[in-house]
LORO-901739 format. One record per residue: residue in one letter; x, y, z of N, C-alpha, C in turn. Coordinates in steps of 0.001 Angstrom, whole numbers, padded with zeros to 6 digits, always signed. Atoms other than C-alpha are relative to their C-alpha. Layout:
// residues N
AXYZXYZXYZ/...
//
This chain:
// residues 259
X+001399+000284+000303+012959+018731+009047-000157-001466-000387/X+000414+001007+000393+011283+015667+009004-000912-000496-001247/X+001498+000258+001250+009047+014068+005999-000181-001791+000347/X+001061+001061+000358+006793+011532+005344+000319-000555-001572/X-000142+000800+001470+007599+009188+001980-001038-000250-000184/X+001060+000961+000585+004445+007953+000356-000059-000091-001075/X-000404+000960+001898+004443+005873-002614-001504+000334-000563/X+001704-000269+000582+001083+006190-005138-000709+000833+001125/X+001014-001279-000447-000225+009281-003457-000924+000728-000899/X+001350-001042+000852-001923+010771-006365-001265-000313+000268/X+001918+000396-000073-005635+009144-005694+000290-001359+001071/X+000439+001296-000578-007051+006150-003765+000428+000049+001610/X-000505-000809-001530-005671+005702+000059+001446+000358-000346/X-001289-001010-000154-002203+007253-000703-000268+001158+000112/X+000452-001734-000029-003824+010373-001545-000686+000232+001327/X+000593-000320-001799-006241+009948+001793+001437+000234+000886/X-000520-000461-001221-003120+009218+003778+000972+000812+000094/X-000503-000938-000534-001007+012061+003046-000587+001373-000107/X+000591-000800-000839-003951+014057+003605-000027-000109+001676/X-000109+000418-001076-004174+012497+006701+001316+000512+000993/X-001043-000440-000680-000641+013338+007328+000251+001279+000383/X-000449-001494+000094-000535+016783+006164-000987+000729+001127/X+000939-001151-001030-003459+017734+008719+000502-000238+001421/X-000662+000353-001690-001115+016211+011677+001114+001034+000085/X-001451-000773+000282+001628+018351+010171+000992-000174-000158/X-001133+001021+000257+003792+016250+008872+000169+000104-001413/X-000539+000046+001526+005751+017333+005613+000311-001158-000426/X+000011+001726+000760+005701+014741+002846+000830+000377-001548/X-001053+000652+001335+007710+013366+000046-001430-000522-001022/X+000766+000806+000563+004923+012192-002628+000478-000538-001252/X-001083+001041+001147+005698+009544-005422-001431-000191-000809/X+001075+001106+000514+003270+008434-008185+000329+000675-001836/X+000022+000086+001467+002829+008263-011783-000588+001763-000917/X+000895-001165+000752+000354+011579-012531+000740+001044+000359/X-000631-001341-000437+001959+014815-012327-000879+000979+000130/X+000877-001268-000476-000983+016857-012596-000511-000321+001038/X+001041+000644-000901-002815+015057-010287+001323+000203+001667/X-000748-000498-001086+000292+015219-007559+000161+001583-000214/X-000122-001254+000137+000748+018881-008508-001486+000721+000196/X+000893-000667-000322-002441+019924-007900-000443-000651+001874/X+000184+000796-001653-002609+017303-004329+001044+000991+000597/X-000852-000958-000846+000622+019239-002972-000223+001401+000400/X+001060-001655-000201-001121+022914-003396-000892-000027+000191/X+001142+000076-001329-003671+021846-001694+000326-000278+001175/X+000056+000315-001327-002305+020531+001003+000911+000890+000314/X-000682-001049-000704+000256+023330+001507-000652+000842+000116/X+000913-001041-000391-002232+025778+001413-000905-000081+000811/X+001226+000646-000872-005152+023744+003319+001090-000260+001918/X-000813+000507-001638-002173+022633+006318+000701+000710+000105/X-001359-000860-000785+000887+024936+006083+000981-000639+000132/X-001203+000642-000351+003166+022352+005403+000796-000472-001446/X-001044+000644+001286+006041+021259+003060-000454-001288-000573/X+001015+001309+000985+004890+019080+000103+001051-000107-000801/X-000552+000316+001124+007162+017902-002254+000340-001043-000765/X+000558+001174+000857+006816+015380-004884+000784-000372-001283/X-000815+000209+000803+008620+013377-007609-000955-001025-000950/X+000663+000794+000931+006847+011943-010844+000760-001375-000621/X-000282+001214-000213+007612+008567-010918-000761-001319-000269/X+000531+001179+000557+006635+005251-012628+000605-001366+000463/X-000710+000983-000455+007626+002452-010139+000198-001409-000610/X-000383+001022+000716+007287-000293-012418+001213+000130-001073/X-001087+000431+000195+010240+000945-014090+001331-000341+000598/X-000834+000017-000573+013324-000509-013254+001104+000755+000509/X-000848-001334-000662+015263+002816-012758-000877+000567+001206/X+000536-000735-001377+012657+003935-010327+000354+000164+001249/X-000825-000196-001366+014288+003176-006969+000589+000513-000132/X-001832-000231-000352+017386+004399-007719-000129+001818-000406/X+000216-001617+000015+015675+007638-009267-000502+000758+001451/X+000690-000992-001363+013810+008304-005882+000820-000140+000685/X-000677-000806-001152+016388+008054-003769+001402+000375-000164/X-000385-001618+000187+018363+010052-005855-000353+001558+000377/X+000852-001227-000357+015949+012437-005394-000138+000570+001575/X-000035-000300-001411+016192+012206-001701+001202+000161+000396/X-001063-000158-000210+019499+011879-001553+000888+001461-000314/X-000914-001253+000366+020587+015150-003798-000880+001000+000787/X+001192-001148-000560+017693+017203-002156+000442-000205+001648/X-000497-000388-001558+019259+016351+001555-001389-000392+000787/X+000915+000680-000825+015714+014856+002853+000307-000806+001047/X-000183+000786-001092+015435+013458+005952-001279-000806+000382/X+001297+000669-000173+012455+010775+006659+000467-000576+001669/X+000368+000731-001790+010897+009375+010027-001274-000812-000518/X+000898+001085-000058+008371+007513+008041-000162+000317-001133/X-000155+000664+001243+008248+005524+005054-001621-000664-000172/X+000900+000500+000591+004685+004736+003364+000391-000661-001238/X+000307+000487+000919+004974+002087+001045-001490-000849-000847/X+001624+000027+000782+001578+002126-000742-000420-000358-001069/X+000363+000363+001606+001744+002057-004105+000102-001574-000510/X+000160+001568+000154+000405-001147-005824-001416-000020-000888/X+001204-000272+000573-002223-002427-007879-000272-001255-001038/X+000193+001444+000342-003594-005637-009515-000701-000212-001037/X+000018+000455+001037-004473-007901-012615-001292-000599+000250/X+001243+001160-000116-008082-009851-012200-000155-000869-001525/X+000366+000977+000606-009181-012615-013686+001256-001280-000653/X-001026+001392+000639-007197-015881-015793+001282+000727+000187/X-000938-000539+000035-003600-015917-014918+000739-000005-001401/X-000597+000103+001606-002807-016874-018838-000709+001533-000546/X+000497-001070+001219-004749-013794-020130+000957+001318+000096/X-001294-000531+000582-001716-011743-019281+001138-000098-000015/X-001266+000322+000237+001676-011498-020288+000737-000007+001285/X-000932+000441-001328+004511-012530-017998+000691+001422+000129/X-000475-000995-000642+005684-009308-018302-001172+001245+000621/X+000839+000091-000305+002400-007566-017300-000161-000383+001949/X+000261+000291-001638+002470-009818-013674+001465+000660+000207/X-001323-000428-000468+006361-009095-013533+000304+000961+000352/X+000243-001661-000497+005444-005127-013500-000532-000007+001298/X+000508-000074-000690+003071-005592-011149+000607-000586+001586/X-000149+000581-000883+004641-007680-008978+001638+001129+000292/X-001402-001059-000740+008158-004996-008617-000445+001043+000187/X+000612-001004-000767+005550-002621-007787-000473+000249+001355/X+000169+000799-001066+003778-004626-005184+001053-000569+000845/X-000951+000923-000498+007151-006325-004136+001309+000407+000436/X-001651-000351+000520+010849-005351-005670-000205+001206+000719/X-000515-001309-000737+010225-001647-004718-000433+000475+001155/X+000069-000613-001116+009050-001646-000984+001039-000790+000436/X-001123+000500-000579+011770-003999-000482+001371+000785-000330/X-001515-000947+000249+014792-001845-002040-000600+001232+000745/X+000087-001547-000590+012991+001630-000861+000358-000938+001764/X-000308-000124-001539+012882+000002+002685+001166-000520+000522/X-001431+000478-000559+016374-001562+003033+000824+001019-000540/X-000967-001545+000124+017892+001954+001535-000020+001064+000894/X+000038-000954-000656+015982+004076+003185+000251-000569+002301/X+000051+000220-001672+016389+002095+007179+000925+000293+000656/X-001157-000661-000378+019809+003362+007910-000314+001270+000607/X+000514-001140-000189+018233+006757+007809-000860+000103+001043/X+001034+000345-001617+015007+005459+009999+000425-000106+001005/X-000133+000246-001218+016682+003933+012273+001070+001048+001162/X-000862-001024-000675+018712+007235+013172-000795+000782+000736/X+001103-001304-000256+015329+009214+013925-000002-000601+001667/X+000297+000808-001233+014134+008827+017946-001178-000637-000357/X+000740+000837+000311+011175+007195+016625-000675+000435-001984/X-000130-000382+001434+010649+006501+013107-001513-001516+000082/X+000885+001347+000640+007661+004026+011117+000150-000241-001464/X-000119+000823+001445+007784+001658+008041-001481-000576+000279/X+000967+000475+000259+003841+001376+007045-000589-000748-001524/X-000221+000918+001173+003326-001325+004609-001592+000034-000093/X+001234+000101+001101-000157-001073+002397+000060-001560-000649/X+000140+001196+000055-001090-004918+002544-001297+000064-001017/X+001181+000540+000752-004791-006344+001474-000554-000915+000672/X+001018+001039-000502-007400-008435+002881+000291-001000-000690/X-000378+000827+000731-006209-010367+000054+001341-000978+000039/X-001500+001081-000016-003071-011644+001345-000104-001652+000850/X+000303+001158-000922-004868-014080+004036-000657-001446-000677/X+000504+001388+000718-005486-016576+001299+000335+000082-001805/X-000008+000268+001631-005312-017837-002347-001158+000663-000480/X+001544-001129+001034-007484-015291-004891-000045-000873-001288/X+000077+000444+001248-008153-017571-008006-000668+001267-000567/X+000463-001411+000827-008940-014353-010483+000499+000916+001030/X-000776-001442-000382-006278-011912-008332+001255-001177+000424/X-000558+000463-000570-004188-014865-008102+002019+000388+000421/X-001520-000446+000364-000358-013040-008587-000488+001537+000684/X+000333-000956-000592-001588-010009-006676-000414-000709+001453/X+000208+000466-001484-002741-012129-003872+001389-000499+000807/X-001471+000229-000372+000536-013247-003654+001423+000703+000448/X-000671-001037+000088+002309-010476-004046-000249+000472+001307/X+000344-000159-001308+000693-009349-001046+000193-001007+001299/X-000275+000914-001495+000979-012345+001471+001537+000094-000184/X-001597+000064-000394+005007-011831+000775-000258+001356+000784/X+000099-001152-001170+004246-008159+002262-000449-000006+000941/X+000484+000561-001025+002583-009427+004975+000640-000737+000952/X-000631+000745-000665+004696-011894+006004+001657+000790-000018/X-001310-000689-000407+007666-009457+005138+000066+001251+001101/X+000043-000807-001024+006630-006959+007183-000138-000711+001640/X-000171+001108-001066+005699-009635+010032+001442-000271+000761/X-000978+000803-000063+009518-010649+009942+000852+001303+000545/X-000812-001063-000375+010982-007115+009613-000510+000684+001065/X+000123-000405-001018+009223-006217+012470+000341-000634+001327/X-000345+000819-001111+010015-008970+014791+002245+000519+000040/X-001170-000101+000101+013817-008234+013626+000370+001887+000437/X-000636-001201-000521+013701-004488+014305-000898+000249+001451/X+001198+000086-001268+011949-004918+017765+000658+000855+001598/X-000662-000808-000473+015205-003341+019474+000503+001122-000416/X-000469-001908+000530+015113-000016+017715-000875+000802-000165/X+001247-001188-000563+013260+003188+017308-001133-000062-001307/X+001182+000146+001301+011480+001703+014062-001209-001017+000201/X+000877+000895-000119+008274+000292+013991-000955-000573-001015/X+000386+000085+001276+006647-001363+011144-001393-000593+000120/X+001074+000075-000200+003223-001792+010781-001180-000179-001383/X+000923+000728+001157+000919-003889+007915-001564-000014+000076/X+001186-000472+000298-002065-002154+007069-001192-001166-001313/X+000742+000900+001151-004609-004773+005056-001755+000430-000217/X+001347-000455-000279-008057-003088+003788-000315-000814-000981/X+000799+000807+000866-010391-004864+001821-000327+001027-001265/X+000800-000934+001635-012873-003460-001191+000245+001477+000942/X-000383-001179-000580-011893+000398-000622-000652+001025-001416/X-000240-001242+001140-013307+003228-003023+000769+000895-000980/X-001026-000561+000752-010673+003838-005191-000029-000512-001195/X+000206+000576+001619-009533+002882-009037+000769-001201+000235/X-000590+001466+000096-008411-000307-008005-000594-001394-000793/X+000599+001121+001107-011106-002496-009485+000045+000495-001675/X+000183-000534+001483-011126-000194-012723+001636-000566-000862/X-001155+000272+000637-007414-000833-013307+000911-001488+000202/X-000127+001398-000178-007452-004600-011906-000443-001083-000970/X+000753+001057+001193-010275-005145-014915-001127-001191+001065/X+001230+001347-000713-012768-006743-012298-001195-000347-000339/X+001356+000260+000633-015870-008111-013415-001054+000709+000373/X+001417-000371-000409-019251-007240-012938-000740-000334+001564/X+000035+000383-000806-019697-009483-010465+000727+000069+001084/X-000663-000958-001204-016984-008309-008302-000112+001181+000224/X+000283-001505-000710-017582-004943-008503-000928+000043+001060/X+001471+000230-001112-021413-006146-006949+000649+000094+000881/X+000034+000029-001490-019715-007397-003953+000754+000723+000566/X-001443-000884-000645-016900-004980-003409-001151+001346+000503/X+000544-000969-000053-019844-002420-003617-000708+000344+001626/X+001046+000463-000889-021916-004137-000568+001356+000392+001382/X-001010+000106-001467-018436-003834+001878+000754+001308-000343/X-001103-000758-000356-016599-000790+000369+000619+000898+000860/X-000479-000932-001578-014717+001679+002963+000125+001024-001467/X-000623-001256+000320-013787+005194+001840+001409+000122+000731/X-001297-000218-000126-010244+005997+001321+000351+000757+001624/X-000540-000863-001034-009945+008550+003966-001002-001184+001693/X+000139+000955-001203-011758+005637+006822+000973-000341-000020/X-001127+001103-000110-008684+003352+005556+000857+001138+000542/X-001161-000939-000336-006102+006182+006058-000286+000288+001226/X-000241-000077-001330-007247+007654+009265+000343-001595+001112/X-000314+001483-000862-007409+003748+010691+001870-000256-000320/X-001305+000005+000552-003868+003467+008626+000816+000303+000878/X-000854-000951-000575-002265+006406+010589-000306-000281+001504/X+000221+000542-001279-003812+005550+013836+001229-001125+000230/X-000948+001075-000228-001950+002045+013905+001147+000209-000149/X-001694-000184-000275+001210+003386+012653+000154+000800+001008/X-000801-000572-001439+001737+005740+015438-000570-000679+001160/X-000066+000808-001144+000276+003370+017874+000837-001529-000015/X-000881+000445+000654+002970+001210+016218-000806-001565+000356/X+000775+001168+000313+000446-001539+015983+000730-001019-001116/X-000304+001092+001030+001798-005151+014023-000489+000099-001257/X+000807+000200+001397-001009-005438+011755-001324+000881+000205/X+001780-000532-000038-004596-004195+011085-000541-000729-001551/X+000823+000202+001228-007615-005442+008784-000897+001368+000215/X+001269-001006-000284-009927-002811+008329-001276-000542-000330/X+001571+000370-000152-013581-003217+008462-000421-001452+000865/X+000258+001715-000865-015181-006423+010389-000206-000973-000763/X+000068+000459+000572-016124-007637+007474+001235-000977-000311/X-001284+000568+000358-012889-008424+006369+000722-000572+000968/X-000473+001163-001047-012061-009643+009797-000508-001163+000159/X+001422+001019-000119-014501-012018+009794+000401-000792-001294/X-000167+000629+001546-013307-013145+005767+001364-000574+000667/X-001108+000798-000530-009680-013564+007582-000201-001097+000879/X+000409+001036-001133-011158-015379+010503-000034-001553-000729/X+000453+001248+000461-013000-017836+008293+000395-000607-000645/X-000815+000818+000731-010066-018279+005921+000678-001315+000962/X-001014+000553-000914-007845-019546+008973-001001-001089+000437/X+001310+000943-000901-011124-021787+010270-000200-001229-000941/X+000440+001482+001564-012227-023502+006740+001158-000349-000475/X-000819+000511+000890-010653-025906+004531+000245+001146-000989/X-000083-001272+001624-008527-023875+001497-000870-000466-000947/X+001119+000378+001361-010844-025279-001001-000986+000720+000126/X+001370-000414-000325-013942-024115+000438+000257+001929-000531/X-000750-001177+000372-012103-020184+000307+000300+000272-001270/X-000576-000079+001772-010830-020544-003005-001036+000039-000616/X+001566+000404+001224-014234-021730-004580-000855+001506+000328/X+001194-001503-000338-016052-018692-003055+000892+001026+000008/X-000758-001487+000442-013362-016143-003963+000285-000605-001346/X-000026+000252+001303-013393-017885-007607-001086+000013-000598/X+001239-000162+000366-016964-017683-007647-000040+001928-000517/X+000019-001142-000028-016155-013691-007265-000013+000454-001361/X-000684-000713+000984-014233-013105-009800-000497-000927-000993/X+000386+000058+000520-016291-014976-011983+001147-001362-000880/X-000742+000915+000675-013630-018527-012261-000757-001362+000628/X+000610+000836-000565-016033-020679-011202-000700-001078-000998/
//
């Protein structure tokens, strides 16, 4: 039997996309912090699809976390054909207003652990006849965020790491594929601390989780490079790559209220 890994599945698009998965029929591995909240997502979706759910409560910002999950995969005999690394989640506003340890969490959430889960688990991938590594990017990686500035960052290394590890596994049965959505309906601004004024504009473009996920799952099995979702946000990448960085910066510092 095959599964599905996904990282932060309890809410937001993790939770869309292994709904998404479970209605293709594709048993899943789920990872995240809430236990009720995954324990009540898995009995739904085994009862709603008919398929194997099983899930490990897990706090990836600590530093035992990798090594607990794929313990967990390892003593349990799992076998994966596709790796969601999803989980992630960001700081707004002044980069002094928090502690260095604070970005340092955030950033081996965003960073440290899709890079150890995906160089542990690719041995395994690359045994399947076709296997995917879908990386949970951000509209935010195609430029400097003054007020998300260590989250924006965090993200253009996944971007450009997935970019790299895909050009490098280009002769095997893995395909990796960098999903980047913009403002999305989830608790991302609540637990980023975004202003007032960003919430406004996130409100005027947001997607629903389950748009990002079905677009998500689309591209990984059409083993698509990259994706932005919405036009909007194509159109925000476009015009980063077009304008001077100053001009970008000032009107995504205007956002977040560093202006």
């Amino acid at each position: 039997m095959l599964y599905a890994l996904v990282t932060g599945a309890s809410k937001g698009i993790g939770k869309a996309i292994a709904t998404e998965l479970a209605a293709r029929k594709i048993p899943l591995l789920l990872v995240a912090r809430d236990e009720q909240a995954l324990d009540a997502l898995s009995a739904s979706l085994r009862q709603q699809y008919q398929v194997p759910v099983q899930y490990l409560v897990c706090d990836l910002a600590s530093d035992q976390a990798p090594a607990k999950l794929l313990e967990w995969i390892n003593t349990n005999g799992y076998e994966l054909h596709i790796l969601v690394n999803n989980a992630g989640y960001g700081l707004s506003g002044a980069f002094e207003n928090y502690t260095a340890t604070e970005h340092t969490d955030m950033m081996r959430v965003n960073m440290q652990v899709p890079v150890i889960l995906t160089h542990s688990l690719l041995p395994m991938l690359k045994k399947q006849q076709q296997a995917y590594i879908l990386n949970i990017v951000s509209s935010a990686a195609y430029q400097a965020v003054p007020g998300l500035s260590v989250y924006a960052a965090s993200k253009a290394f996944m971007l450009r790491f997935s970019r790299g590890l895909r050009y490098e596994l280009r002769n095997t049965t893995v395909s990796v594929t960098a999903l980047s959505p913009g403002s999305t309906d989830t608790g991302f601004a609540h637990r980023a601390k975004v202003g007032k004024k960003g919430l406004k504009a996130a409100e005027k473009v947001n997607m629903t989780p389950e748009a990002v996920a079905r677009l998500a799952v689309n591209a990984m099995f059409a083993r698509k490079p990259e994706l932005i979702t919405g036009w909007v946000n194509k159109l925000g990448a476009f015009l980063v790559w077009l304008l001077p960085d100053f001009i970008s910066e000032k009107a995504a510092a205007s956002i977040y209220e560093l202006d």
